[in-house]
C-alpha positions in Angstrom: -138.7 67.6 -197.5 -136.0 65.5 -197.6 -134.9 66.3 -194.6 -137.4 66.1 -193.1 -138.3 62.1 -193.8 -134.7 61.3 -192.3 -135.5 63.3 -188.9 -138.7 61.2 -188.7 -136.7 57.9 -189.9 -134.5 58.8 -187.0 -136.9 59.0 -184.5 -138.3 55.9 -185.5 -134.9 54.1 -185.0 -135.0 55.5 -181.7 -137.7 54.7 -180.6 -137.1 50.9 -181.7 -133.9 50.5 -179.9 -135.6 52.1 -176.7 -138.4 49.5 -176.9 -136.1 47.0 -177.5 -134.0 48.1 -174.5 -137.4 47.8 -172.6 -138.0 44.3 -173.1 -134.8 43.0 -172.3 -134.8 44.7 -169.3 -137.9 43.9 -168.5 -137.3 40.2 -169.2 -134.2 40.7 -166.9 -136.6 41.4 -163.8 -139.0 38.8 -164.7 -136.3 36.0 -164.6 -134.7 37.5 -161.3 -137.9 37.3 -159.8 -138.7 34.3 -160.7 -135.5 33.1 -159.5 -136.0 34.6 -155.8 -139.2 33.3 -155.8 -137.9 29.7 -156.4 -135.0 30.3 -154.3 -137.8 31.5 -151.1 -139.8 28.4 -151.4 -137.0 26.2 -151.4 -136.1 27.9 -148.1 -140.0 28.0 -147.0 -139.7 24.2 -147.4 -136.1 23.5 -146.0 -135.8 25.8 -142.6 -137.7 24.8 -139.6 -140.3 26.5 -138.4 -140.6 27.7 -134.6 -142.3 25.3 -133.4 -139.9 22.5 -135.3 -137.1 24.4 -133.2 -139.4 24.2 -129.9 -139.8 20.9 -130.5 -136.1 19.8 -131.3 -135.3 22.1 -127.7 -137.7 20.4 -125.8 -137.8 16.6 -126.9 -135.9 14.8 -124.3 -132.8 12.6 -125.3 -133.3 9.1 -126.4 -131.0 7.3 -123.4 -130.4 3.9 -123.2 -130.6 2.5 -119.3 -127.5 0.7 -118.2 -128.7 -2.9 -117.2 -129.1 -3.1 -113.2 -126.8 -6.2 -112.4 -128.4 -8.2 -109.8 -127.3 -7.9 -106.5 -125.4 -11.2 -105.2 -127.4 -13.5 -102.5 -126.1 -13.3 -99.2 -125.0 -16.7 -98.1 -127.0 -17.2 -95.2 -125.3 -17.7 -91.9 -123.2 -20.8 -90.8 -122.5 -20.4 -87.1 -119.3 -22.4 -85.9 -121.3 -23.8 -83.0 -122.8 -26.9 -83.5 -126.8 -25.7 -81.8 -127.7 -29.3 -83.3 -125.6 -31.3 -80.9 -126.1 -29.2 -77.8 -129.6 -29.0 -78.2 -130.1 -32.7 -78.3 -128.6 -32.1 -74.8 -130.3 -29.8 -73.7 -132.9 -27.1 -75.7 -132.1 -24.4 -73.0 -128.9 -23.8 -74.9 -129.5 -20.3 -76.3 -125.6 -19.0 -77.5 -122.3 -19.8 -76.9 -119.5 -17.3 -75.2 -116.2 -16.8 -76.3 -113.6 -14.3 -74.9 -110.2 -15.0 -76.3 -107.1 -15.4 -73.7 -109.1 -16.9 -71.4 -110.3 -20.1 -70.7 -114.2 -18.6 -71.5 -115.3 -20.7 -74.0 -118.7 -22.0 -72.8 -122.9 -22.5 -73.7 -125.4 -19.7 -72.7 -128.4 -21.5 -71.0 -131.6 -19.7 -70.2 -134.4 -21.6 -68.5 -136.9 -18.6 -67.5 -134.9 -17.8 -63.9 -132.0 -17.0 -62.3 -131.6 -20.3 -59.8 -131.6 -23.4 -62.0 -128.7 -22.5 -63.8 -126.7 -21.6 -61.2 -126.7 -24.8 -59.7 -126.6 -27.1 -62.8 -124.8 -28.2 -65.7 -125.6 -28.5 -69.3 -126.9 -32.7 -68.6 -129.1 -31.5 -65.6 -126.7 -32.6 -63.1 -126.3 -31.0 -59.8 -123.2 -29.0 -59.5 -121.4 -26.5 -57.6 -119.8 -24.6 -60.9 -123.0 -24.2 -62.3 -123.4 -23.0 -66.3 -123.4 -20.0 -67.7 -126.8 -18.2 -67.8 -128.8 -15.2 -69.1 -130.9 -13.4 -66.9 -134.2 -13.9 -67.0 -135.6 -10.9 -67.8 -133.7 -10.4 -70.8 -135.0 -12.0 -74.6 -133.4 -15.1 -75.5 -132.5 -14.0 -78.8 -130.3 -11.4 -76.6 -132.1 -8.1 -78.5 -132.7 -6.6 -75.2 -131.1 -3.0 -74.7 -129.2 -4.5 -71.3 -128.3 -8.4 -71.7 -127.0 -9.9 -68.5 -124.9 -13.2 -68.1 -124.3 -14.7 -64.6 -121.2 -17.3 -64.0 -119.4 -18.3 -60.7 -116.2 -17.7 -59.7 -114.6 -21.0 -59.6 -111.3 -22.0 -57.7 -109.9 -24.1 -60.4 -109.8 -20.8 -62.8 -113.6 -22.4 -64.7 -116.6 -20.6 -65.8 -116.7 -16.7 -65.0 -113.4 -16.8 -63.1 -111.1 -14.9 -66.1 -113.4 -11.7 -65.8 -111.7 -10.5 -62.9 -108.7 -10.3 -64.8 -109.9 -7.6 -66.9 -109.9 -5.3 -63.3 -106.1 -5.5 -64.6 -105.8 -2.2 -66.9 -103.3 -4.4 -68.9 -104.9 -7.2 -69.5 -108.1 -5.1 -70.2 -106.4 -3.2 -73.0 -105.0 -6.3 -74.3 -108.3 -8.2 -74.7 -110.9 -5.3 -75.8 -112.9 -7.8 -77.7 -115.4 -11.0 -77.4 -118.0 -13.1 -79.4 -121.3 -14.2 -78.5 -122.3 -17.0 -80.9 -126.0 -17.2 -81.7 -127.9 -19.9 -83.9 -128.4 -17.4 -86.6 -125.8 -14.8 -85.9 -122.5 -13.5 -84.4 -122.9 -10.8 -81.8 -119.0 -8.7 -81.5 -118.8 -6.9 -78.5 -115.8 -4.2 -77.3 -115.1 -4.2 -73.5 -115.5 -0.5 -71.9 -115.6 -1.2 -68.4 -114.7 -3.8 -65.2 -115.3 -3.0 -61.6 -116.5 -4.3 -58.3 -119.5 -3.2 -56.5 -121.9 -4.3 -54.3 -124.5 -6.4 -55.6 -127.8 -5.1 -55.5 -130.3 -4.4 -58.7 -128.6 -1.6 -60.1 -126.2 -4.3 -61.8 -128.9 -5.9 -63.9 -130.8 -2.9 -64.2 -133.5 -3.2 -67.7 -135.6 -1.0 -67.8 -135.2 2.7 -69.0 -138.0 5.0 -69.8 -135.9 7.2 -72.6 -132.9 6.7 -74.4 -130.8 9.1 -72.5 -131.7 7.3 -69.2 -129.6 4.3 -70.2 -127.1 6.4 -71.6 -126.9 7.6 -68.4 -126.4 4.4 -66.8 -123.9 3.7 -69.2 -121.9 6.8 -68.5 -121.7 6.0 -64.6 -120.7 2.7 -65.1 -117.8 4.0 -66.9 -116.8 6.3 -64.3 -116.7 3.4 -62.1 -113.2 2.1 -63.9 -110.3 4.5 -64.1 -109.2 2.9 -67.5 -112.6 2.3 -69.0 -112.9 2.6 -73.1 -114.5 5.7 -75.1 -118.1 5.2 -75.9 -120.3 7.1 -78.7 -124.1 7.9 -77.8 -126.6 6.8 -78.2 -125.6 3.7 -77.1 -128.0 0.3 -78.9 -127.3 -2.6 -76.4 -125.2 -3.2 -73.7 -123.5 -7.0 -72.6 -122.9 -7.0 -68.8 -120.6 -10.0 -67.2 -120.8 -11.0 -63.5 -119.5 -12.8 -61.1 -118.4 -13.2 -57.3 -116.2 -11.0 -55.7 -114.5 -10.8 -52.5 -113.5 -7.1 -51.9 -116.8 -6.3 -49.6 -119.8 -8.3 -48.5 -122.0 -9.9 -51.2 -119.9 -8.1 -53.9 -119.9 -8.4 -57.9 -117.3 -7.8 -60.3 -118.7 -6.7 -63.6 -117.6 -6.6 -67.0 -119.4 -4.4 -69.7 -118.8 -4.4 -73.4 -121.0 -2.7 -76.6 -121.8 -4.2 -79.6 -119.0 -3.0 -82.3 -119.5 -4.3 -86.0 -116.8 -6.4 -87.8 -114.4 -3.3 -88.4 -114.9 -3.2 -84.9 -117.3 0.7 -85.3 -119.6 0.6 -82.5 -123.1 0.2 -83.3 -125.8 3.0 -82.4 -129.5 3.1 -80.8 -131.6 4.0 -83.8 -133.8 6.4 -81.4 -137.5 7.6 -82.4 -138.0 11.3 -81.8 -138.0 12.1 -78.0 -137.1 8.4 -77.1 -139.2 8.1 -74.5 -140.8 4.8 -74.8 -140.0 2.1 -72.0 -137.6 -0.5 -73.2 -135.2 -2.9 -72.0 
């Protein structure tokens, strides 16, 4: 009997420490889930979603735009001729010519033909020298595709007398440049050819129906002169010089130049596709 009430005591024990084991085990889970479920929404609330990530991807960068600096004015054009003074003289004074190491260095007169000029000076007065003078076809503002200045051949070495020294393959390579001086520009022009022919229209040729057809007339005056300068194509404008010469009857000596910038690059024709409209 007695033995019996200690086996059951024992079981009771048992039973008491296995419940008690239990509950602290089961008070163990409680708190570690709890725990990962506190830790989870901290997450849930600190990572970003997908579309937060999208978002930070895909919104552009704040940039800040560097200030343009104004561009400086251009200082507009002083031209070292006084126009002011001649044209009290005389308003058919259009430029000036200049061709350094010779004694060029003379007003452009246009007065609508090719006689007046011929036979007059700058004050109207009858004279045997002449003036200078642009054709008449060409603009006065010298824009036209061929320009062409007349001058006689003078015995005292004035007015268009120096361009038959540029027939001289020396003195042609030693002077390859000229101004034209306008009111409201400078015009810098390259020599690239001198010769004698024949006058007759050809010379003062204007009108061209494409591009290439005044190229072309620019190539064959080059192959006149056996010293003549390169030349790039298309070619914009061309300056032709003459004057009397004496080799055959009624002859011209003719100087041509192209229109080069300051650094002395020539300038192209900025051609339309097919260039075939009619210009001078």
């Amino acid at each position: 009997m007695k033995r019996t009430g200690k086996l059951l005591i024992g079981i009771a024990v048992i039973l008491l420490l296995v419940a008690g084991t239990a509950a602290v085990v089961g008070q163990f889970a409680l708190n570690r889930n709890s725990a990962e479920s506190s830790e989870t929404q901290t997450e849930s609330q600190t990572a970003p979603t997908t579309a937060q990530v999208t978002a930070d991807l895909t919104e552009p960068e704040t940039t800040t735009e560097a200030e343009t600096e104004p561009e400086p004015e251009t200082e507009p054009y002083v031209s070292p001729i006084d126009f002011e003074s001649l044209w009290e003289k005389n308003p058919d004074v259009i430029g000036w010519i200049t061709i350094e190491g010779t004694r060029i260095d003379y007003p452009i007169l246009y007065s609508g033909d090719n006689d007046y000029y011929l036979h007059h000076d700058i004050d109207g007065n009858e004279t045997v020298a002449g003036s200078i003078l642009l054709d008449m076809e060409d603009k006065t503002d010298m824009t036209s595709r061929h320009n062409v200045i007349y001058g006689h051949r003078m015995k005292d070495g004035s007015m268009f007398k120096d361009v038959i020294r540029f027939r001289e393959e020396q003195f042609f390579k030693e002077h390859p440049y000229y101004t034209i001086y306008l009111p409201d520009r400078e015009i810098r022009l390259k020599v690239i050819s001198c010769y004698y022919a024949a006058n007759s229209y050809q010379l003062r040729r204007m009108y061209f129906p494409t591009q290439r057809a005044f190229d072309k007339f620019v190539e064959r005056s080059l192959e006149k002169c056996p010293y003549a300068a390169e030349v790039e194509y298309p070619v914009k404008s061309l300056f032709t010089l003459i004057t009397c010469s004496y080799e055959v009857d009624d002859a011209r000596t003719v100087l041509l130049a192209v229109e080069v910038d300051e650094d002395g690059n020539q300038i192209l024709a900025e051609t339309a596709a097919g260039g075939q409209t009619e210009t001078r």
